[in-house]
BAKOLVEX-31904 format. One record per residue: residue number from 1; chain; y, z, x negated of N, C-alpha, C, CB in turn. Coordinates in pm, whole numbers, plus 50000, padded with zeros to 5 digits. Glycine has a CB too. Example, Ala and Ser with C-alpha at 12.3 -4.5 7.8 and 13.67 -1.06 7.14 Angstrom:
BEGIN
[r 1; 'A'; [49431; 50780; 48681]; [49550; 50780; 48770]; [49670; 50780; 48680]; [49553; 50905; 48869]]
[r 2; 'A'; [49775; 50708; 48715]; [49894; 50714; 48633]; [50003; 50787; 48710]; [49940; 50572; 48592]]
***
This chain:
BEGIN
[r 1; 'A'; [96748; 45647; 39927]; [96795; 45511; 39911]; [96947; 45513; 39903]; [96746; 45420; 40027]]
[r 2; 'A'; [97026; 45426; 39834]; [97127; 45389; 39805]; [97225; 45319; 39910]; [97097; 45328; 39712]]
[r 3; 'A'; [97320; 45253; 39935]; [97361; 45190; 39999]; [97385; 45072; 39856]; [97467; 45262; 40094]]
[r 4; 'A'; [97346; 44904; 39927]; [97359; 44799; 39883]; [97522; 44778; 39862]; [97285; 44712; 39968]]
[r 5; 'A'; [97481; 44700; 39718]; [97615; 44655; 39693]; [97712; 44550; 39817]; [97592; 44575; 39556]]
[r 6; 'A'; [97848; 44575; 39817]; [97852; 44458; 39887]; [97813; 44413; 40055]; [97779; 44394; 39807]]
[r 7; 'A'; [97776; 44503; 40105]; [97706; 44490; 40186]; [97777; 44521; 40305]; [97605; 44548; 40161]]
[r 8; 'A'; [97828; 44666; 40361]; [97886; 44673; 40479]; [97849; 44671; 40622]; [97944; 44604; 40471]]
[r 9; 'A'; [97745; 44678; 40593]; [97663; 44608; 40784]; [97697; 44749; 40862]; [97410; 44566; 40798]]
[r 10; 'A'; [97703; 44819; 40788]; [97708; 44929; 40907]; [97836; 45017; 40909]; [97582; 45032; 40894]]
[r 11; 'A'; [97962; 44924; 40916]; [98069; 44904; 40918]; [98151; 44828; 40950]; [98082; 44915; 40863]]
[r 12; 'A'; [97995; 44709; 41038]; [98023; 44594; 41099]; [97981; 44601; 41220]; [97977; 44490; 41042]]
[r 13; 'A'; [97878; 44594; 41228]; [97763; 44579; 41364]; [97812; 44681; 41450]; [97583; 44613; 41331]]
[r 14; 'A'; [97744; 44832; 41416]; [97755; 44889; 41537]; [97917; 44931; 41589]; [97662; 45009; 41525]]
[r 15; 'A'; [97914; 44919; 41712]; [98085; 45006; 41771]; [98061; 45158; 41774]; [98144; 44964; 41966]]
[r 16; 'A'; [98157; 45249; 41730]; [98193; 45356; 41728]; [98336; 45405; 41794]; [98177; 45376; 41612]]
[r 17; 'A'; [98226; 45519; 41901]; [98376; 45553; 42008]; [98451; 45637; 41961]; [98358; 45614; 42154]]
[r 18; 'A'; [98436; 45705; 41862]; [98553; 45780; 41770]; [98650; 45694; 41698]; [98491; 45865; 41656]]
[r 19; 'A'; [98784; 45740; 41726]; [98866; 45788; 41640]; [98843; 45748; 41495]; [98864; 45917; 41656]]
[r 20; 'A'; [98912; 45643; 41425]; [98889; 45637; 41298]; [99050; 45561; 41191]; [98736; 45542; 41300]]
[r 21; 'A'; [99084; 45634; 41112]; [99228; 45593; 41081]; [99253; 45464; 41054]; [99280; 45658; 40975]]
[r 22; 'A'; [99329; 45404; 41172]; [99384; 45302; 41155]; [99343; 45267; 41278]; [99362; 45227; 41043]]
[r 23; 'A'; [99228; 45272; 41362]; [99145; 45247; 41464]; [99111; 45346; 41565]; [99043; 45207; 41413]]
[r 24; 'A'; [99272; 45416; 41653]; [99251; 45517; 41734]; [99175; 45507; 41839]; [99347; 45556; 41768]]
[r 25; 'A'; [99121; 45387; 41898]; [99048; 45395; 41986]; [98911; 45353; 41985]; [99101; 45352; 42060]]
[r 26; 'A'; [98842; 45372; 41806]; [98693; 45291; 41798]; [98736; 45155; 41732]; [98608; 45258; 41968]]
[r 27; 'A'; [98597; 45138; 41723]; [98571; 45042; 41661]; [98441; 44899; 41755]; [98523; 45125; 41524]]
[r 28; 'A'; [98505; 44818; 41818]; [98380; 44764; 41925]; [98287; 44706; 41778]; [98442; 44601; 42078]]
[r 29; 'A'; [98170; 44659; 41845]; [98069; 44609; 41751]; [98066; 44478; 41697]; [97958; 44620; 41804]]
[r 30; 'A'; [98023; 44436; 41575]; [98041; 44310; 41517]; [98184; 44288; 41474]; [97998; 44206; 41610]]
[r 31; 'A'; [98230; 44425; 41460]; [98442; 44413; 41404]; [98419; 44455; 41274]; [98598; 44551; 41494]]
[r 32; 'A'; [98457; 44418; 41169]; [98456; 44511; 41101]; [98538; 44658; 41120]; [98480; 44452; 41008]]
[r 33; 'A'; [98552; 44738; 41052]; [98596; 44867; 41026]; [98744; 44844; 40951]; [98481; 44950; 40935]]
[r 34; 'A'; [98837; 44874; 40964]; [99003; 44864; 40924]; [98971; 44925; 40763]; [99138; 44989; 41047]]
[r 35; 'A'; [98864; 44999; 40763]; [98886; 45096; 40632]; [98764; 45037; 40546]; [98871; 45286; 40666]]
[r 36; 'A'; [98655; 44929; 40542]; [98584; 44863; 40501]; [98680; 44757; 40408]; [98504; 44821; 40610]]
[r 37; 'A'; [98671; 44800; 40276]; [98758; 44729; 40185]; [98709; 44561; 40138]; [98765; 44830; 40054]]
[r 38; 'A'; [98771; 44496; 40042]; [98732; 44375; 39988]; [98634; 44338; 39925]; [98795; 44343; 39931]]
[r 39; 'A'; [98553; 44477; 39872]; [98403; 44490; 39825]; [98352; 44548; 39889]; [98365; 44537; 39715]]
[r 40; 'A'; [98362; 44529; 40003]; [98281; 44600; 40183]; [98215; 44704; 40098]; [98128; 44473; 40310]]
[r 41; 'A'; [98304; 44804; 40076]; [98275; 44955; 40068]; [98384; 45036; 40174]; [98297; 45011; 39896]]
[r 42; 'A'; [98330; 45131; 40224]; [98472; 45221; 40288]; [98528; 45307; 40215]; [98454; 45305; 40407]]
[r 43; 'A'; [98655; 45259; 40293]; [98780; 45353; 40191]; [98783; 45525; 40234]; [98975; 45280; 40234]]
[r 44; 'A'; [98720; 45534; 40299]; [98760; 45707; 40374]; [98629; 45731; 40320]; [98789; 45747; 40583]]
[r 45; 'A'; [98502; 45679; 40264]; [98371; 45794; 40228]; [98420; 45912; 40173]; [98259; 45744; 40115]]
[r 46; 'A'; [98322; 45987; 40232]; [98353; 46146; 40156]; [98498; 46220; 40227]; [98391; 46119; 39954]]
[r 47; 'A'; [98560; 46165; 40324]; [98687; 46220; 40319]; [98687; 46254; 40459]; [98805; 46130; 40265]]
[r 48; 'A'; [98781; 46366; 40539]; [98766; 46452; 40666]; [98784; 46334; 40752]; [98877; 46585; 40694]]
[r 49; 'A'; [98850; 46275; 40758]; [98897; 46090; 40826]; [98765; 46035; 40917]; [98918; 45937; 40657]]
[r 50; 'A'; [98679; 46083; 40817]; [98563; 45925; 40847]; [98526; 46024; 40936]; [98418; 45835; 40715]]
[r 51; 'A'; [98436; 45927; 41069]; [98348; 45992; 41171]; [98268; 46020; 41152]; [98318; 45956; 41254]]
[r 52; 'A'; [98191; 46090; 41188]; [98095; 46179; 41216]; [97977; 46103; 41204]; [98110; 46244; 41343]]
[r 53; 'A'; [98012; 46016; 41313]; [97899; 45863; 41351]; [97816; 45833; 41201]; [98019; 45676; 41399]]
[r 54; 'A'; [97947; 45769; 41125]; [97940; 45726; 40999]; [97860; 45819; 40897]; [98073; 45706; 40958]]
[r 55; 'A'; [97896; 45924; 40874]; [97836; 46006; 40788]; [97724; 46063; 40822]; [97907; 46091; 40754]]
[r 56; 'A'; [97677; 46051; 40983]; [97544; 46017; 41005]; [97433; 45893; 40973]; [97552; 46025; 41108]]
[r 57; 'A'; [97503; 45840; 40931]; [97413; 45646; 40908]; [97376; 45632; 40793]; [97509; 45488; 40923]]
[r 58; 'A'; [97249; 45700; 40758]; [97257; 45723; 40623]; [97108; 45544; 40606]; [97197; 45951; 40566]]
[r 59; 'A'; [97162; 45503; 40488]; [97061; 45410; 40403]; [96889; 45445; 40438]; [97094; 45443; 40222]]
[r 60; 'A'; [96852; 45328; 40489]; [96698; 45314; 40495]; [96627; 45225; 40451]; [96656; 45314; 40596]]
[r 61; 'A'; [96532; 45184; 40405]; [96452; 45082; 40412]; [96452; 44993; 40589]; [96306; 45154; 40362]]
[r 62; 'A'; [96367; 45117; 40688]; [96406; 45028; 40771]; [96523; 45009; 40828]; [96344; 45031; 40844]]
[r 63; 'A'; [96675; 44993; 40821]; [96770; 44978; 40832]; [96828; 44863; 40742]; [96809; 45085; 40827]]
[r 64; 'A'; [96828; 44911; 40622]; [96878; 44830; 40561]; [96778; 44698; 40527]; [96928; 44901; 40460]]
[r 65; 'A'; [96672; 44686; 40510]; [96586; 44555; 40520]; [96587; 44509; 40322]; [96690; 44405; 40656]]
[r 66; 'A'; [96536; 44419; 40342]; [96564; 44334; 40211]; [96706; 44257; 40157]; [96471; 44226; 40225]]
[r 67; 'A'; [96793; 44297; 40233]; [96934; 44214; 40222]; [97022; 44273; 40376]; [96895; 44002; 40224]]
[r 68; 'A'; [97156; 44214; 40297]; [97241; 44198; 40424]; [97234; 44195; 40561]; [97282; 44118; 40420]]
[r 69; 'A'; [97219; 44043; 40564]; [97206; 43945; 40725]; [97041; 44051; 40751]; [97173; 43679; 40701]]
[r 70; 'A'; [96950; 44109; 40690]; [96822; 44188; 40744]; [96933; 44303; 40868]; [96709; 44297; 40572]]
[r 71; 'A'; [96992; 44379; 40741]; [97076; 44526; 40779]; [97123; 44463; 40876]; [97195; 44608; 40677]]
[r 72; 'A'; [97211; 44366; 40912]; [97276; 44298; 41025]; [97219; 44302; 41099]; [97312; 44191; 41027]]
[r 73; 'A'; [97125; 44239; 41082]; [97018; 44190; 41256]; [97003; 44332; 41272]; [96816; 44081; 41255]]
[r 74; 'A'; [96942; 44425; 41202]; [96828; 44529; 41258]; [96978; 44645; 41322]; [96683; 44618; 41088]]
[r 75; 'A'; [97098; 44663; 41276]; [97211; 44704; 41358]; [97277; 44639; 41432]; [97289; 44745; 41306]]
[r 76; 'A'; [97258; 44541; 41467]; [97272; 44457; 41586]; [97190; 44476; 41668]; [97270; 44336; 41571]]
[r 77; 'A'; [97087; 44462; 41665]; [96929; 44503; 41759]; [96916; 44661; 41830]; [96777; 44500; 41632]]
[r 78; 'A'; [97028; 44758; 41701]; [96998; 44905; 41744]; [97126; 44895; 41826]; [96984; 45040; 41616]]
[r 79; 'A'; [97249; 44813; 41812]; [97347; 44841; 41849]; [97331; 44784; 42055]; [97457; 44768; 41729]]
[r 80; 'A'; [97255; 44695; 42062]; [97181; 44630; 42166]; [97124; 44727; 42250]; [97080; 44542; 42115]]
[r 81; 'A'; [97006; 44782; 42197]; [96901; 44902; 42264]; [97011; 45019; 42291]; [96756; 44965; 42138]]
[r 82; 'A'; [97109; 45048; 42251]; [97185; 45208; 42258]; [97289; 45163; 42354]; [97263; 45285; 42095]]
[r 83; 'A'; [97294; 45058; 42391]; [97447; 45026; 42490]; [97458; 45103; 42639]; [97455; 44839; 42538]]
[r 84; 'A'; [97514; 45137; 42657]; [97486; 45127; 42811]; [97554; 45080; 42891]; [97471; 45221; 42867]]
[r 85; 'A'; [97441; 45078; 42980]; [97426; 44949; 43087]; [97572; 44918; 43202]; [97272; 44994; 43199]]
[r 86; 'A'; [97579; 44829; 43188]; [97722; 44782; 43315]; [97695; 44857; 43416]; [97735; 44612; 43388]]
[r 87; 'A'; [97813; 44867; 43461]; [97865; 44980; 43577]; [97873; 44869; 43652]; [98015; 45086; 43563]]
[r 88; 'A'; [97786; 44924; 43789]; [97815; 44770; 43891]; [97871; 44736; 43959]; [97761; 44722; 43958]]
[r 89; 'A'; [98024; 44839; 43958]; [98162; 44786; 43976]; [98271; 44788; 43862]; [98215; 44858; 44082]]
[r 90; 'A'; [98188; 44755; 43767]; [98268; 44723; 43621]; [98327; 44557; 43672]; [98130; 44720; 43443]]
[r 91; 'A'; [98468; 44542; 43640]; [98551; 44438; 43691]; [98616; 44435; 43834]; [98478; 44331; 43680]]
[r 92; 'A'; [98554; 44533; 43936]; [98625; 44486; 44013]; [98756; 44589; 44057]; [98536; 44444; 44113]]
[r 93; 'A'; [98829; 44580; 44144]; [98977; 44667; 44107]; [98977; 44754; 44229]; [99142; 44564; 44095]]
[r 94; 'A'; [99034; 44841; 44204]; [98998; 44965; 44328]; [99091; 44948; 44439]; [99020; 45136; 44276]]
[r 95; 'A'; [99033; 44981; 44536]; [99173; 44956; 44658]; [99243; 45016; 44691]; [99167; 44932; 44769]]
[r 96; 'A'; [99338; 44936; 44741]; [99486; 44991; 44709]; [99504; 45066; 44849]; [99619; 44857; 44675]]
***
């Protein structure tokens, strides 16, 4: 399968904790990508730049869906299930 014209979802949805030019510390989820151009294609495909992550995410049926907002939800949903879970002293400040 191809990647859809136009499309981009998976350059949107999920966050990636690598390193990506322009975006030294990741990318959180539902951002786009700094390198996701004006015809939501990326500008670094094919090139040593892009992560790893990325050049793992290859085009599916079930991924990509019948459209866009499909690819959206269903990397939103994966981006959901893969999180991990709050630290249950996430927020509070260590003593001094």
């Amino acid at each position: 399968m191809k990647c859809r014209d136009a499309c981009g979802a998976c350059c949107i949805a999920p966050s990636i904790t690598s390193a990506i030019p322009g975006m030294p510390d990741g990318k959180p989820a539902n951002v786009p990508c700094v390198q996701l151009d004006q015809d939501m294609r990326c500008k670094i495909f094919g090139q040593a730049g892009r992560p790893a992550f990325c050049a793992g995410l290859q085009p599916s049926a079930e991924m990509c869906g019948d459209d866009r907002s499909q690819a959206i939800a269903w990397l939103t949903r994966l981006e959901a299930l893969t999180a991990p879970a709050p630290r249950a002293d996430a927020g509070r400040l260590a003593p001094k």
